[in-house]
Structures are given as C-alpha cells and as structure tokens.
C-alpha positions in Angstrom: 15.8 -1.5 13.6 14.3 1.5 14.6 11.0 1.4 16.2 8.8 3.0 13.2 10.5 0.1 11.2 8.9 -2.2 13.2 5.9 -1.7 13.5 5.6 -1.1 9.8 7.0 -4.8 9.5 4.3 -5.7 12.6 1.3 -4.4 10.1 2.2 -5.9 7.0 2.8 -9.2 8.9 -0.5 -8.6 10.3 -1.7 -7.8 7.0 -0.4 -10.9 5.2 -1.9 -13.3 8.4 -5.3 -11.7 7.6 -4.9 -12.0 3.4 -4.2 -15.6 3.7 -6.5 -16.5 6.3 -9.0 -14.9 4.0 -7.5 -16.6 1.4 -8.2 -20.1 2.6 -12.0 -18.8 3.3 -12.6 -17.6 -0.1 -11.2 -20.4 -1.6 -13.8 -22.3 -4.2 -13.9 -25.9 -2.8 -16.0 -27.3 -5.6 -13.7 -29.5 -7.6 -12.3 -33.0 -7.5 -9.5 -33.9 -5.3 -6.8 -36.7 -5.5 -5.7 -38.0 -2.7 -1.8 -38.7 -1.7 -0.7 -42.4 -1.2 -4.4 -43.4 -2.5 -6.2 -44.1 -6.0 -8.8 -42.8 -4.3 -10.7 -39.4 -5.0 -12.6 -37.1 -3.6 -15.5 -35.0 -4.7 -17.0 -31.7 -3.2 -19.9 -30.2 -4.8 -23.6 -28.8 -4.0 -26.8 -31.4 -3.0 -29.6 -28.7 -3.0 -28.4 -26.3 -0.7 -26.3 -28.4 1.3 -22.2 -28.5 0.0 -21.2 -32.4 0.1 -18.2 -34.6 -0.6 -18.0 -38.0 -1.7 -15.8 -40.4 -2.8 -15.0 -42.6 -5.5 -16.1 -45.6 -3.3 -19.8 -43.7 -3.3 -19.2 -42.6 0.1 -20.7 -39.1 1.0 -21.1 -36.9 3.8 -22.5 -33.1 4.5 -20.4 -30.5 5.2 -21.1 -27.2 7.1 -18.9 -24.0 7.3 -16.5 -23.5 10.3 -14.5 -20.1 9.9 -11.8 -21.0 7.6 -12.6 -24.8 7.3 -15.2 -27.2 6.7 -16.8 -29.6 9.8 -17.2 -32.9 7.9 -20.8 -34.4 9.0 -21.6 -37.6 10.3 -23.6 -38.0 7.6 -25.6 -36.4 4.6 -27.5 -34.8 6.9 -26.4 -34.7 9.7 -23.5 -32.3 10.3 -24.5 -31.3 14.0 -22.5 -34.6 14.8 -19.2 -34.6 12.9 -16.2 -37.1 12.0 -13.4 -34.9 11.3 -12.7 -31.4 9.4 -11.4 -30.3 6.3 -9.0 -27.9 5.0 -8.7 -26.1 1.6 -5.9 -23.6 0.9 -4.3 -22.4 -2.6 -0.8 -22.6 -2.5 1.1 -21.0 -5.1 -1.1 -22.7 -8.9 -1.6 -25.5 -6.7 -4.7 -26.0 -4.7 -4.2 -28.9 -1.7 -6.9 -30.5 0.6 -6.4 -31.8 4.4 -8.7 -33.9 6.0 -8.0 -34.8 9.9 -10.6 -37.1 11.3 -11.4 -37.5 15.2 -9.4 -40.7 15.0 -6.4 -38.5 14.6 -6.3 -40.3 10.7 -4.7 -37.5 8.1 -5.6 -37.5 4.4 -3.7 -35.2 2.3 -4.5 -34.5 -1.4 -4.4 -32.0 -4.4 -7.4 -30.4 -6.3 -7.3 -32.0 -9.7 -7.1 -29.4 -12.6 -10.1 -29.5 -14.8 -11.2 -26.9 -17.1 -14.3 -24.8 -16.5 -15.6 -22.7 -19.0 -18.5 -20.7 -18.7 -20.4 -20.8 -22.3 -23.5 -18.2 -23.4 -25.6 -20.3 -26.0 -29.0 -19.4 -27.4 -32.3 -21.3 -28.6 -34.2 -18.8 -30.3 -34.2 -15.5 -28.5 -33.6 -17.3 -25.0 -30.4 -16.7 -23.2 -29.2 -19.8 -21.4 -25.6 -19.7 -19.7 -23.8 -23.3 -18.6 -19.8 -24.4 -18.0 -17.7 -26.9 -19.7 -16.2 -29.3 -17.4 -13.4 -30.4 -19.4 -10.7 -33.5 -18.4 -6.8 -33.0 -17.9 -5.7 -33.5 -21.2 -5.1 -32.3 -25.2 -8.5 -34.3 -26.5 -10.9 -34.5 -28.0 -12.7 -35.9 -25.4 -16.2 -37.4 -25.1 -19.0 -35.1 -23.7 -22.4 -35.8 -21.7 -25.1 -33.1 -21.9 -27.2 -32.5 -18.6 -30.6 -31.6 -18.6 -32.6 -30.9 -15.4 -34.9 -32.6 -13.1 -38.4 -30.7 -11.9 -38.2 -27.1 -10.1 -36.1 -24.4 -10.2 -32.2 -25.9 -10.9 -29.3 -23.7 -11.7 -26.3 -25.5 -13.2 -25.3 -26.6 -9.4 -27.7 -29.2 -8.9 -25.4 -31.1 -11.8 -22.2 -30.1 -11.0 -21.2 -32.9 -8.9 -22.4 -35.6 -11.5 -20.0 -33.4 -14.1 -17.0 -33.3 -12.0 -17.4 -37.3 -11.4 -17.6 -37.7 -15.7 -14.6 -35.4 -16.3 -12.3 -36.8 -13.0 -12.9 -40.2 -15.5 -11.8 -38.7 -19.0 -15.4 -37.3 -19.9 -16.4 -34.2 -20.5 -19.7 -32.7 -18.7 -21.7 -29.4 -20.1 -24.2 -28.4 -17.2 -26.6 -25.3 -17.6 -28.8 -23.1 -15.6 -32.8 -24.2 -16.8 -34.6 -21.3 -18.6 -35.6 -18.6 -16.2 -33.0 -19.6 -13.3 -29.4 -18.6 -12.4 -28.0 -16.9 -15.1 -30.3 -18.1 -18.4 -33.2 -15.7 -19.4 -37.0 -16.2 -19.1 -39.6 -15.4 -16.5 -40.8 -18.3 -16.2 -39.0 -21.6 -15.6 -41.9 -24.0 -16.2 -42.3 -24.9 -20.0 -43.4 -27.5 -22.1 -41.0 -30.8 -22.5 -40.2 -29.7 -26.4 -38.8 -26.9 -25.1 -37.1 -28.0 -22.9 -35.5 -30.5 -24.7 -34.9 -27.8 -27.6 -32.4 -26.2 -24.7 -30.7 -29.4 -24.8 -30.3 -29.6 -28.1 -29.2 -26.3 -28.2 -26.6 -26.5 -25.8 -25.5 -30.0 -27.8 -25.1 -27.9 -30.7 -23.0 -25.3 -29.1 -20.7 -27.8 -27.5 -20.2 -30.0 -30.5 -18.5 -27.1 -32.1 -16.0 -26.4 -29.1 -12.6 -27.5 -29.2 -11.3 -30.4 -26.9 -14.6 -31.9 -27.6 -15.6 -35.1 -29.8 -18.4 -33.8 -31.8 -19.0 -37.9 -32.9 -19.0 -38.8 -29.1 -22.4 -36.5 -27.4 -24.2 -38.1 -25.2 -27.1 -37.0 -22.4 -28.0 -37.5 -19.2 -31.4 -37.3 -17.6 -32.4 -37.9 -13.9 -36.4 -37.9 -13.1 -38.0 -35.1 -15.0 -35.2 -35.4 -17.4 -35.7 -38.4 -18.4 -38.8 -37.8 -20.7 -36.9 -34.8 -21.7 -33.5 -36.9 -23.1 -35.4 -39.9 -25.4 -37.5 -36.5 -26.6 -34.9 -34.4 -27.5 -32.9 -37.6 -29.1 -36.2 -37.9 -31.2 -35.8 -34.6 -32.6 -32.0 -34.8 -34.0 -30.9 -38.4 -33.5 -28.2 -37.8 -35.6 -26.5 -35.4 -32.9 -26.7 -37.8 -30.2 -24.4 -41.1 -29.8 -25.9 -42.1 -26.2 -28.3 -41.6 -23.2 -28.4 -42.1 -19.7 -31.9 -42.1 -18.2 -32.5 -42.2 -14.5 -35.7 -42.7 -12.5 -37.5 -42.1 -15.7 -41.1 -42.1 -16.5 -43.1 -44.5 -19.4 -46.5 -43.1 -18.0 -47.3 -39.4 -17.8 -46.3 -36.8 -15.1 -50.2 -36.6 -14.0 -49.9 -40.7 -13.7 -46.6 -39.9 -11.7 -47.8 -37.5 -9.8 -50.6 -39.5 -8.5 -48.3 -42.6 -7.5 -45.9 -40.3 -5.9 -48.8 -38.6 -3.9 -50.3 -42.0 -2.4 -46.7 -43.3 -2.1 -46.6 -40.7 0.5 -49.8 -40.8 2.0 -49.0 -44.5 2.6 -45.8 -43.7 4.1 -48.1 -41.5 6.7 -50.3 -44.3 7.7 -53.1 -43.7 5.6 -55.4 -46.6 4.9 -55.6 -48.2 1.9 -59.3 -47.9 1.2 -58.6 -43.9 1.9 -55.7 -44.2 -0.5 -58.2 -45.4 -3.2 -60.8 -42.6 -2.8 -57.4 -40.1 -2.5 -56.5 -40.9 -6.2 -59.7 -40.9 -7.5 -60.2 -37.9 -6.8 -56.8 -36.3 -7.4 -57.1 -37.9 -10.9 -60.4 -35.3 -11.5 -58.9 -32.6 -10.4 -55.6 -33.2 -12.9 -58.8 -33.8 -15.9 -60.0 -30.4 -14.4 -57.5 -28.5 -13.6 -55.7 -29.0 -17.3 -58.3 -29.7 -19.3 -60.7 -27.7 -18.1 -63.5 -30.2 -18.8 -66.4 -31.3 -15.9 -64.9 -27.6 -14.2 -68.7 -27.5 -13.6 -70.0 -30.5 -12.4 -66.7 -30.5 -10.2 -67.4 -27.5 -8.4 -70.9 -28.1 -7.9 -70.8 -31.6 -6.8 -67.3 -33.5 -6.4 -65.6 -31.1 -4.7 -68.5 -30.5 -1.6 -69.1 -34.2 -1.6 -65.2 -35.0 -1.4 -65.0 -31.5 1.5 -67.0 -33.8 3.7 -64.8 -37.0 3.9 -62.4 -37.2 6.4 -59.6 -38.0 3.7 -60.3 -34.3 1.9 -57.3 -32.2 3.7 -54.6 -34.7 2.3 -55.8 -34.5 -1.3 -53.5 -31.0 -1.4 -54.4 -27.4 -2.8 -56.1 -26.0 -5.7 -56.6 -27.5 -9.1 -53.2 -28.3 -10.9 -53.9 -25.4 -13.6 -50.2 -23.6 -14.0 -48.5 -23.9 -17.1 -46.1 -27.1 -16.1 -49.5 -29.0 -15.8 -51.2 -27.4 -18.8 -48.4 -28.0 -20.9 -47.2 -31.5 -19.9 -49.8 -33.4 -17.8 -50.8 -35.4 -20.4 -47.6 -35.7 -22.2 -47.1 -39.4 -23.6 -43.2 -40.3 -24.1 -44.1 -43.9 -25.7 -43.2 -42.0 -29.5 -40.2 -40.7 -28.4 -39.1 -43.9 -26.5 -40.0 -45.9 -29.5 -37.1 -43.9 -32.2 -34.4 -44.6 -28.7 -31.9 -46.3 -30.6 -28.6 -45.5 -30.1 -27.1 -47.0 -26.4 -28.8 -46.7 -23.6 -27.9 -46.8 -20.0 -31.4 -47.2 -17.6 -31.4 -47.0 -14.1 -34.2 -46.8 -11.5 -34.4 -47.8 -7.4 -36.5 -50.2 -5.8 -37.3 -47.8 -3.1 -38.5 -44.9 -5.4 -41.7 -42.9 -4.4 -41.1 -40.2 -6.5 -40.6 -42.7 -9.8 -42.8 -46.5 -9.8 -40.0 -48.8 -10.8 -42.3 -51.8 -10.8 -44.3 -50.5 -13.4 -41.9 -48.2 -15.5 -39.3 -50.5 -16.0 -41.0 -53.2 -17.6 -42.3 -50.4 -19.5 -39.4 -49.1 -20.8 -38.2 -53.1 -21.6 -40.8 -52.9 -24.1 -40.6 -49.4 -25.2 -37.0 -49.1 -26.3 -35.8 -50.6 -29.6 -32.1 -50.1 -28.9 -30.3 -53.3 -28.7 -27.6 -51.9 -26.8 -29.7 -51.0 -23.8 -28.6 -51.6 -20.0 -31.4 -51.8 -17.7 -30.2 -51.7 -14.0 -32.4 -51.8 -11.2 -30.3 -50.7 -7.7 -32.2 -52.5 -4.8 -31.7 -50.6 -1.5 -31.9 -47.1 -3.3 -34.0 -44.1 -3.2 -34.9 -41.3 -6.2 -31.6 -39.5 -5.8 -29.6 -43.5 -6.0 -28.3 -42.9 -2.4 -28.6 -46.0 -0.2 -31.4 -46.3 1.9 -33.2 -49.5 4.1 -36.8 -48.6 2.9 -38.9 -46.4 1.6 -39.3 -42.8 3.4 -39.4 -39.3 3.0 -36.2 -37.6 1.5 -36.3 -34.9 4.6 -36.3 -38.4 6.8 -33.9 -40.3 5.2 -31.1 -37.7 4.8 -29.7 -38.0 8.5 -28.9 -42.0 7.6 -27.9 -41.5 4.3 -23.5 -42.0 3.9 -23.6 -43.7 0.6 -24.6 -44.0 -3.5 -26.6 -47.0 -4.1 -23.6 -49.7 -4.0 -22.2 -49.9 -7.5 -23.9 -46.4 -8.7 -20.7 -44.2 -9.7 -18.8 -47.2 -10.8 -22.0 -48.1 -13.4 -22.2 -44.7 -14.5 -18.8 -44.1 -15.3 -17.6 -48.2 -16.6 -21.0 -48.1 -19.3 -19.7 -44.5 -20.5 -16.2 -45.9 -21.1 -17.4 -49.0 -22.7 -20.1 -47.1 -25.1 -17.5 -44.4 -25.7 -14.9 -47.1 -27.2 -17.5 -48.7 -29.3 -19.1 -45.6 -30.7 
C-alpha cells in the first residue's frame, strides 16, 4: 500500500469516526424504549425545558447533555449529582439504548417503533399543526386527544403522556396551542370555546385517519384543560366516547387564581389574618380589571388605602385586564359539567396549590351525571401527579422529586383499557 493510499484510507476512517460520533449526537432520543431481559420500559420525553426519562414503574429522573450521551440526574431536578449515563445510537433501522449506572449495573434496550405523523388541521382560518402517535400494529386503534394546560405549550409539553398511551396500544394526537410552535395566531390566549373548538377540530381530523377507531376518541385534560375537555364534549358529544380530567376546576379561573395565590403566600409565612385582607383585595381587582366596574372608586380609594398596608407588595402587579382574564375569568363550567356523560376518569392531588382538591372534588361528585365516572384522589401528590411529602413550590420540590404519584401511569393506562373494551 503505497503511502497516498494510506492516508486516503486514514481520512475516510477519520471521516466515518467523526459521522458516527455525530451520529449518536444527533440522534432524536424522544421515544419509548424496551428494555432487554425486563417487561419494563422506558420513557424519554420533554418536562418544560428539561428532557426526562421515566419508567413504567413511575420512576423519573432529569437528564442533561454530555457530548455524545446523556448524564442521568439524581433526580428531576437535580442532574448536577448523577446516577449513571445513557447512550443512544441508531444502528442500521434499529435504534438501541444503554444505560450504565455508577454501580457498574448495565441496562440494555431497543427504541420501540411507533408512528409519528405530523398532521396540518384547520378550525376556521387558524392553522394548527400536531403528530399522531400511533401503536405498533395494523389497527384501528383507540385514540386520546390532548388539549393544553395554561401558557404557551407547543405539542412537547404532551408528548411524554402520548408516548405512555401508544407504548400501551393507544393512540395519542398532541398539538401545538394556537399562536405557539408551529400553529398560527398572534396571540395564544383565547377564550375556552375556542379553545375547545381546536380540540374539536383536531378530533375531527383524526377520526378520519386511517389506523384510527373513529368510535373509540377520547380526551385528555390536565389543569387548564380540564374546563376545556367537559366544554368541548358539550359541543359534539356525539364525537367523544371518553375523558380524562386532571387537577380540574368546578369554580372559575379568577376563584382559582385567588386560592392558588394565598396557597402560596401561606407557603411563605404569611399570616393568616394578612391572607384574608390579600384575597379581598385580589378579588377587586379580578371585578376591576375584567369587568371594568368600581375602576373609579378603586383607583381613588382601595388602591391608596391597600398601598399603605404592609401586605400591599405581595398582592402582585397590575389589574388582570389581558384577554385570558377578559375572556375567561368569570367562566362557569357547571353547564358543561352537567351534559358529562359518557366515562369519565378524574383525578386530583392532595397536595395541589395550583388546583383546591378539597373543594373541587366534591364538586365535581355532584356536577357530573355520568355513571361511569372514576374519581381518584392521589395523596402524597402535587399539580403535575409527581410524588411529593407536602405542599411547596414546584421550583422547590423538583430537586426531591424521582417518582409519579404511586399508582398514576398504571390508573391512566388500566381505566383507558377497561373503557376502551366496553365502549
């Protein structure tokens, strides 16, 4: 072999090191993974910002990007401190997963091969883009709808619920809300009609796709979403055969709102007499600020007398005036709630401060006519159904968080199955 020879084979050696090192880094972990010598599986999808796996035993931990691989956090939140690292590389079709903990414990698995496809669907002259997250399989197969929780959500803040459902035989259709990712609009906050118009929009445009059971539709609603689901069920009942409601709301968002804002006063110390005078005077500003009534008498004389007490700094900004407010402040879900009659699948924590499960799920007990309703209450849980020991900020509670609510995934996934075969 002649020198030019090799180094021409040196360089495309070189070459091929540096195209499959690059490889593994551009590989898309999101997916589900089974694992070798286990019925176990894994997940690995998107928690805010913050790319996650859990299992199928509810475990879950953060992970954070090292070169090629991932570090796999001690926690949710908590990825400074780490238990062990994971691998992702495509090898020929087949995409394979290596965890190696600091024990020197190897799991070895295979990314399972579900179908995502991305779907354009319209509700009136609004663009909204989402994915199909279909099963392994022929079909048709069942399908749950996501809607969205408050804020700004693109189709990622669902995608790990979606991945569970289809890993189990269900199909999943997740969307980017009007206004963010990929659908159109300039503006993301809108009434709770139209939002639930989107759903039924994208429930239309599913029903029609093939591998899917147009008689088995169901949807899913977590916080905001869940006076968005019994509302959009109200509108076309006949399109819907189930719902899951989580950490949903029988009172308004303004009577939400102001629990949620002393939960976390209280959480800060604040003492209870201040609490009182705190939502008293929040609960003005919400008349105010969206009906537009006493705007006078508020600026004249509540507003300097409530500057004065000591309390005033922790009663937030400006009036809630911006369209979300104007639009749905007020909103009562008891009509809606009152036509919920096919199955129903209700879940809410006990440590909650977004969401008052003391008083919204009696509520909802007397609300909802459906005979075939499940009401499950998950006692050491927060708003997002991870397992917590008491009630705290989010940003506090993430560096202790490793599991779902104990039984979460498993109640999700065992009511779908047993609806779906009785449907």
């Amino acid at each position: 072999m002649t020198k030019l020879t090799k180094s021409v084979v040196f360089i495309v050696i070189l070459l091929c090191s540096i195209l499959h090192t690059r490889a593994q880094s551009l590989t898309n972990p999101n997916g589900v993974y089974t694992l070798e010598n286990s019925h176990e599986k894994l997940t690995i999808a998107s928690f805010g910002t913050q790319k996650v796996l859990f299992f199928s035993d509810g475990s879950l931990f953060g992970l954070k990007t090292v070169g090629s691989k991932f570090a796999i956090g001690k926690t949710l939140g908590n990825t400074d401190e780490t238990i062990g690292t994971l691998n992702i590389q495509d090898i020929g079709v087949k995409t394979t997963i290596s965890i190696k903990y600091n024990d020197g414990k190897i799991m070895l698995g295979e990314k399972v091969k579900l179908i995502e496809k991305r779907i354009e669907f319209q509700n009136n002259k609004l663009k909204l883009v989402g994915e199909l997250i279909l099963p392994e399989g022929i079909g048709p197969f069942p399908v749950i709808v996501q809607t969205h929780g408050s804020g700004e959500e693109t189709r990622e803040a669902s995608r790990g619920m979606a991945y569970l459902f289809a890993s189990n035989g269900i199909a999943s259709f997740i969307f980017d809300k009007r206004g963010c990712g990929e659908s159109s609009g300039t503006e993301w906050r809108a009434n709770f009609k139209d939002y639930a118009n989107d759903l039924l929009a994208a429930v239309e445009t599913v029903s029609k796709i093939q591998g899917v059971d147009a008689e088995k539709i169901g949807l899913f609603g977590h916080s905001q979403g869940g006076w968005v689901v019994p509302l959009a069920y109200s509108l076309k009942p006949e399109k819907i055969s189930f719902c899951i409601i989580s950490a949903a709301n029988a009172v308004t968002p303004v009577e939400e709102n102001l629990y949620a804002g002393n939960e976390e006063l209280r959480i800060k110390g604040v003492d209870e007499s201040s609490l009182k005078e705190v939502y008293e005077f929040r609960k003005i500003k919400y008349e105010v600020g969206i009906s537009g009534k006493g705007g006078k008498e508020y600026k004249n004389t509540i507003l300097p007398e409530a500057e004065k007490k000591t309390w005033f700094k922790l009663t937030g900004g400006g009036l809630p005036d911006n369209i979300f407010w104007k639009e749905n402040g007020f909103y009562d879900g008891t009509a809606a709630l009152k036509v919920l009659k096919c199955p129903v699948l209700l879940l809410y924590a006990k440590y909650d401060i977004s969401t008052d499960s003391k008083t919204n799920l009696p509520l909802m007990k007397k609300l909802i006519p459906s005979e075939n309703t499940t009401f499950k209450l998950f006692e050491n849980a927060n708003h997002a159904m991870m397992e917590v020991e008491n009630k705290d900020f989010t940003s506090k509670q993430l560096p202790l968080i490793t599991q779902f609510a104990d039984g979460y995934l498993d109640e999700l996934i065992n009511w779908t199955r047993k609806v779906i075969l009785e449907i």
